[in-house]
N, C-alpha and C positions, 0 to 999 in steps of 0.2 A: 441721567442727571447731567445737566449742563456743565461746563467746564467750573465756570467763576457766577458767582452770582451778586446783586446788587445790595450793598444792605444800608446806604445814603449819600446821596453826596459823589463824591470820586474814590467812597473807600468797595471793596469789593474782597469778596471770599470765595478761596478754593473750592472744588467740592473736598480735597484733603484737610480741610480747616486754616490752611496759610489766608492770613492778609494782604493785598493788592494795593496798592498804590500806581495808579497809569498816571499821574503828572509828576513833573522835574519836582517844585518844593511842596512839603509838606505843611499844611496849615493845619492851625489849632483847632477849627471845629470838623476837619477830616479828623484828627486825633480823638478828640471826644466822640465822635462816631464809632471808631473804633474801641474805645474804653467800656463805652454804655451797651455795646454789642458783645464785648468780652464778658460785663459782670452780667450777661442777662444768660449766660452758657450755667444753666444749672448742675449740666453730669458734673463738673468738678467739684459742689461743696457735698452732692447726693456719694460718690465714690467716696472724700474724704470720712463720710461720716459713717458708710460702712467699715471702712478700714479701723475707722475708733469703735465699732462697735456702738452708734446710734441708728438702727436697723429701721424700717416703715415698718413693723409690729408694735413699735415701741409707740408710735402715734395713732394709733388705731383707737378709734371709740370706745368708749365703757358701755356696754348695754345696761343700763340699770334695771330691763326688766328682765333679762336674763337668770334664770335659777341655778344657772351652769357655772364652774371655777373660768377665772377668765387671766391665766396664766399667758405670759408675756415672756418666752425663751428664747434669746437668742445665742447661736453658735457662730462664731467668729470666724467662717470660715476665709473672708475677704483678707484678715489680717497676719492666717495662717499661708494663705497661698502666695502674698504679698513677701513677705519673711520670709520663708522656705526660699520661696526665688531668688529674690537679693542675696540671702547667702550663697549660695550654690551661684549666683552670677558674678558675684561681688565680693563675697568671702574673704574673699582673698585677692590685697590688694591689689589694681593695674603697674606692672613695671612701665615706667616712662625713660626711653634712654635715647640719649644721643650715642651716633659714633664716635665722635670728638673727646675724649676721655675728659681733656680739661673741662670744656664746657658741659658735659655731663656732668661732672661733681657738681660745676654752680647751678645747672639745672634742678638736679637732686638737694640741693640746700636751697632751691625757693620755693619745692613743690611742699619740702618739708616745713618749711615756716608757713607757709599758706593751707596747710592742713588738706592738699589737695586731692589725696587721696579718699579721706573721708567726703570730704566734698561731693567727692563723684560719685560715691555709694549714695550719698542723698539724694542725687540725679537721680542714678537708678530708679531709687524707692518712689521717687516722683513719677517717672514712668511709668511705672506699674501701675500707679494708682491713677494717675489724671491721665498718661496716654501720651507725656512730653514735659519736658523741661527745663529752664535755662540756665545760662552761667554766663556771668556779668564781669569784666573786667574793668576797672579803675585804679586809680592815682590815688592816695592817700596824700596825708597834711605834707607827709616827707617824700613825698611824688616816688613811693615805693608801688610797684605792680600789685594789683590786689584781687582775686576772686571773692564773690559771691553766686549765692545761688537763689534764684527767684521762680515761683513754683508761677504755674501758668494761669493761677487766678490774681496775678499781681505784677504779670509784668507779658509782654507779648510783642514780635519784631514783626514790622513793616516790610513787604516785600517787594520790588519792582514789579515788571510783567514780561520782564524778557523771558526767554526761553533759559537763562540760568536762574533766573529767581535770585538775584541778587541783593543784600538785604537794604533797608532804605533809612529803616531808623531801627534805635528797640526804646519800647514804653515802659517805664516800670510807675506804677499808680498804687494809693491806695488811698481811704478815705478814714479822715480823723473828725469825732464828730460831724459828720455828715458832709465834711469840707473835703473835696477832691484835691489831693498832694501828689506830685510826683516829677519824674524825670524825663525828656526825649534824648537819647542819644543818637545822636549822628557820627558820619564820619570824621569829623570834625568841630565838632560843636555840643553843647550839654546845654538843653532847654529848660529851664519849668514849666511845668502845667500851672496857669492861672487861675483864677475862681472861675472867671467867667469863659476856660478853655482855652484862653492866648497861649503862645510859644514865645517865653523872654529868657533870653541869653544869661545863662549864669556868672559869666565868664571865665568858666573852665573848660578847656580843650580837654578834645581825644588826641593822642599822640599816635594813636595805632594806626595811621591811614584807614581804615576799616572800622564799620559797627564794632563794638565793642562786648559782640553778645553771640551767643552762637546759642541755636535749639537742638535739644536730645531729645529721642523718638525711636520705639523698637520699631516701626513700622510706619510707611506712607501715608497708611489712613488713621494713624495716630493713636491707635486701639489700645485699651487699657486694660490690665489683668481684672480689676475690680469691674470693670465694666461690661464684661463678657460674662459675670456669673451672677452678676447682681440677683438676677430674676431667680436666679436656683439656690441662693442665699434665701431669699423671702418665702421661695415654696419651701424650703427644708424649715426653715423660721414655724411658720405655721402649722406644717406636721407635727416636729415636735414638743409645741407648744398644744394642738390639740391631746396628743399624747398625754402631757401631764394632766390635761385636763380633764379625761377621761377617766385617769389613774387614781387621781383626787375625787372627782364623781363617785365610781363604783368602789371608793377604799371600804366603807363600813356596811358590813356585810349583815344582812337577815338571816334571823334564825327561825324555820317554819315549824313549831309543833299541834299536830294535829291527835284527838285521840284522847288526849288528855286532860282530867280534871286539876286545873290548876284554884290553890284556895284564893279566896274573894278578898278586897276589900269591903266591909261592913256599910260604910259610908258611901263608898260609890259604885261599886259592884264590881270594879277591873281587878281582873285578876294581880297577883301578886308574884312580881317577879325580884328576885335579890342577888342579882347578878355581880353585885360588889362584896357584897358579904359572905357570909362562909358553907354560904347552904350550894352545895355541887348537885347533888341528887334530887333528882322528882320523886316524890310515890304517891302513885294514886291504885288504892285498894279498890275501886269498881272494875269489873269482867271487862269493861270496853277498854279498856288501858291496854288490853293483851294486843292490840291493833296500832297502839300509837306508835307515830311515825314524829321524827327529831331531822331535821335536815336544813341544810344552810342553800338558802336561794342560789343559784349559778347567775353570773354573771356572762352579757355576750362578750367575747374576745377576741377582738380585733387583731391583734398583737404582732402575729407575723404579716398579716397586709401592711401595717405599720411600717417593723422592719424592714422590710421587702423597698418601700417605698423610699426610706430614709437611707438605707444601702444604694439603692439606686441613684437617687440625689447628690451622694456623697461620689460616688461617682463618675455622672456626670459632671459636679463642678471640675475633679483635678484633669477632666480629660477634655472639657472646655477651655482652661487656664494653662492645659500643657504642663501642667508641674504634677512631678512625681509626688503621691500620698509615702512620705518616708514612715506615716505608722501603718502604712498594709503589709498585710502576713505574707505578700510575694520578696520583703526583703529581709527577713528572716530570717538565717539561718543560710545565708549567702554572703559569704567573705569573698567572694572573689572579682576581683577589679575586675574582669570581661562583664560576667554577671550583675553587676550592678550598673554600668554603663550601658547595657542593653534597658535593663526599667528606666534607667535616665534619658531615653536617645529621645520622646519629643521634647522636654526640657534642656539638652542641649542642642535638638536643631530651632530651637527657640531663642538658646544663647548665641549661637553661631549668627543667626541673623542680626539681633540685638547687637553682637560686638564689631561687625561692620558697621553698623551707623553709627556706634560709638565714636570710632575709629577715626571715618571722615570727620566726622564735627571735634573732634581733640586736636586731630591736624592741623585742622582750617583754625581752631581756637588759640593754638600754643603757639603756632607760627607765627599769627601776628600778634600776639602781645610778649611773646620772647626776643623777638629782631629788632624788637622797639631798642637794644641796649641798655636797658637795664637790667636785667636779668642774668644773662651769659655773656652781655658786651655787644658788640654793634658786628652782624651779621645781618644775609638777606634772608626773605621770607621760601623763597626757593632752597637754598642750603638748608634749613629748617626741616622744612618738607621732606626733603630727601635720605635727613640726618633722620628724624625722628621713629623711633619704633615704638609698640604698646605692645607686650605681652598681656592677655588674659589669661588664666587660669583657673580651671573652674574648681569650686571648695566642697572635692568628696573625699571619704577616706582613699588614702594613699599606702599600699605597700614602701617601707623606705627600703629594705632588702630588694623589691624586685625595682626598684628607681634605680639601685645603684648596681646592679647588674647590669641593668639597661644604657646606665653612663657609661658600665665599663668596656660593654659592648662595643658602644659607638667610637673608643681612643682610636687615634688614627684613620678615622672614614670621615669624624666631621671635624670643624673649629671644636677649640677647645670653650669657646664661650657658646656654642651652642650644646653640644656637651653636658655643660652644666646645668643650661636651662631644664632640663630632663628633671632635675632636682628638685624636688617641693623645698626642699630643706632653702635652698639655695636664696636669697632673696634678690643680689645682687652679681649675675653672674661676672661684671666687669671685677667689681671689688674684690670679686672672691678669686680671682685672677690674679689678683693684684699680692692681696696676701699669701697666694700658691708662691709666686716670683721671689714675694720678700721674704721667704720662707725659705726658699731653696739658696737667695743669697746671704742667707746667715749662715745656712751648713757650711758653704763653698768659706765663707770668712771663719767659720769656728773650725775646717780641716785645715784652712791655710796658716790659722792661728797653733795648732795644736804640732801642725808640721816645722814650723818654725822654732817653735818651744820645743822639738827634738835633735832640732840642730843648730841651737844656742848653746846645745854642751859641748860644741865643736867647732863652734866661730867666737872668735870675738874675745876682748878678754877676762881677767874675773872680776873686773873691780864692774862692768855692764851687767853681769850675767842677774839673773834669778838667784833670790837666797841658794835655792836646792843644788840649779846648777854650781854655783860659789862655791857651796863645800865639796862637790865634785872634782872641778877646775884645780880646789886647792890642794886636794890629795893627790892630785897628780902632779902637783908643781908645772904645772903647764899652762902655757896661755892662747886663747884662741888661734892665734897667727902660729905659735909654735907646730901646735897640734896640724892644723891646717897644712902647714908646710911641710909635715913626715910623709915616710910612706908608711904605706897601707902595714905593710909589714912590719913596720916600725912603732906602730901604735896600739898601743894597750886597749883593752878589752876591760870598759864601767861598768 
């Protein structure tokens, strides 16, 4: 397959699916090229619609001369592998920290007003399903920093042709009544899309020096969990939808009796059967009845090719999709954190990959729209960079006993704030740092307090003291400076 391919104009496509742009300014009917080449990508609304459970069984023809049941089952396996992942990838939220302690709190109070943690689990779950997607940074009424997240059937960046891939705009579109609506962002600049495709200046800036959009992506070639199993979604669809309908076919069963004089109807000669009524017993008093035979027709039974087949299916989907079946009998009856990490190891060399490309694209995303000075205050994009950490942490059951062995192991070999990380419990290893300190300086001030208050009965004089001290002080008719000034041997025993 070729590198880049043509698809009109100066716009041009990866063979990873990236957009091309080889000229300095971007024009509006290069953008529309682009748009009408985006909505014509059918895997996104075919993935979306498995994940909801709108299956291709479900559009399949009626035979109406069919004599057969014509059941329509589907099992939602897309929406189960999709879920399972995300939690286990996402579960639990990404820690985002600076080292800067100060500007870590303001960090931490705008991920939390911009709800950005959830934010990014929607990423994820975009990923899964379409194979990529974005996160849009803008300015609000009150020119506050602002996330959004725009799935990749409604928004998509423009990329140079250098050897970085540098971004060039991002498109975000969509169509209201049949009228094309939307935005170009640049690095400086915010366009609309016209009716007729034009690029006109809204006249609102990017302040970011930089696109204002970054893409997420478990993988180069852009592969989506829902789109890897599609096919064995629709074969397991059909199986066990023939199944029921098989089931349904052969439900009412024949009853063969041979041998037997059964009594007539007068009128039309068919014998008389009374199968709802109360008559259980046949008798027929002729010598051939000594030979009759009663027996219910057998049915063919497919049953275990069936299961055989639908076992297998099931399967292959979780070992195409790389995520652990949390309802197979392999995890069962195994508590043990090794043990269960070994069933999880291709779903976490699946996260392990996924969380590096996280990683670059959070970097590259947070740095420039955090340096911008509103956020943490006016900082470079390089200190950013440097300052910024992401813990992941993947969401399986945890021993907390064997976590805090494990911490208490580590006192003294590592930092105290890595230490904690060890901790599921833990959310905030800095904070919790923090409340360790102010904890210890309250003892230090409640012993220095309680040390004083015992030698208040011996300093000072009684009209200062404490109630308690006071009638102490006064039963001895002595006053701090007195007491003070005796010797040792001179002074009474309270």
């Amino acid at each position: 397959m070729t590198d880049s391919a043509k698809i009109a104009g100066s716009a041009y496509i990866s063979k990873e699916g990236l957009y091309l742009y080889p000229n300095e300014e971007l024009t509006g009917e290069d953008v529309l090229t682009f748009i009408n080449y985006n909505r014509g990508i059918t895997t996104y609304g075919e993935n979306y619609r498995y994940y909801t459970g709108e299956h291709s069984i479900l559009k399949k023809k009626f035979d109406p001369n069919s004599f057969r049941p014509d059941n329509r089952v589907i099992s939602n396996w897309a929406n189960y592998v999709v879920d399972t992942y995300i939690g286990y990838f996402m579960g639990t939220p990404v820690k985002i920290q600076l080292e800067d302690d100060s500007k870590n709190k303001l960090l931490q109070d705008w991920l939390k007003v911009n709800t950005f943690t959830d934010k990014l689990s929607e990423v994820a779950k975009q990923v899964a399903i379409y194979g990529l997607s974005y996160m849009l940074a803008y300015q609000d009424e009150d020119s506050n920093t602002c996330v959004a997240v725009v799935p990749p059937d409604e928004g998509f960046i423009i990329y140079d042709t250098s050897i970085k891939r540098k971004p060039i705009a991002f498109v975000r579109y969509t169509y209201f009544n049949s009228e094309l609506v939307g935005e170009v962002y640049t690095d400086s600049k915010v366009y609309s899309i016209g009716r007729d495709g034009g690029l006109e200046e809204t006249g609102d800036i990017v302040p970011f020096k930089e696109v204002p959009a970054v893409e997420f992506y478990a993988n180069e070639e852009r592969l989506s969990l829902v789109g890897k199993i599609r096919t064995l979604v629709d074969t397991y669809d059909n199986a066990i939808s023939q199944k029921a309908n098989e089931l349904e076919y052969f439900d009412q069963s024949f009853l063969l009796m041979l041998g037997i004089n059964l009594p007539k109807d007068p009128k039309t000669g068919k014998p008389i059967l009374d199968f709802n009524g109360g008559k259980r017993v046949f008798n027929d008093p002729s010598p051939e009845a000594a030979n009759a035979k009663f027996e219910f027709l057998s049915k063919p039974d497919s049953d275990n090719m069936q299961e055989n087949m639908l076992n297998r299916l099931v399967n292959d989907i979780f070992q195409t999709a790389m995520v652990a079946n949390l309802n197979d009998e392999a995890f069962s009856g195994n508590s043990s954190g090794v043990a269960i990490r070994y069933k999880l190891l291709s779903m976490q060399n699946q996260a392990a990959l996924e969380e590096r490309k996280f990683t670059i694209a959070l970097t590259n995303f947070l740095s420039n729209i955090v340096s911008l000075g509103k956020v943490i205050g006016s900082t470079s994009v390089n200190e950013i960079k440097t300052g910024l950490s992401f813990t992941f942490k993947r969401n399986i059951p945890v021993n907390d006993a064997d976590e805090a062995n494990t911490a208490k192991t580590l006192e003294g070999v590592v930092s105290k704030e890595t230490q904690l990380k060890v901790l599921s419990i833990v959310d905030d290893p800095k904070a919790e740092i923090k409340k360790i300190d102010a904890e210890k300086e309250n003892l230090i001030k409640q012993s220095l307090q309680n040390s004083i208050s015992a030698t208040d009965m011996f300093k000072g004089g009684v009209d200062d003291a404490e109630p308690e001290e006071r009638s102490v002080l006064e039963s001895q008719r002595a006053s701090r400076k007195e007491v003070d000034s005796s010797k040792p041997e001179e002074r009474q025993e309270v």
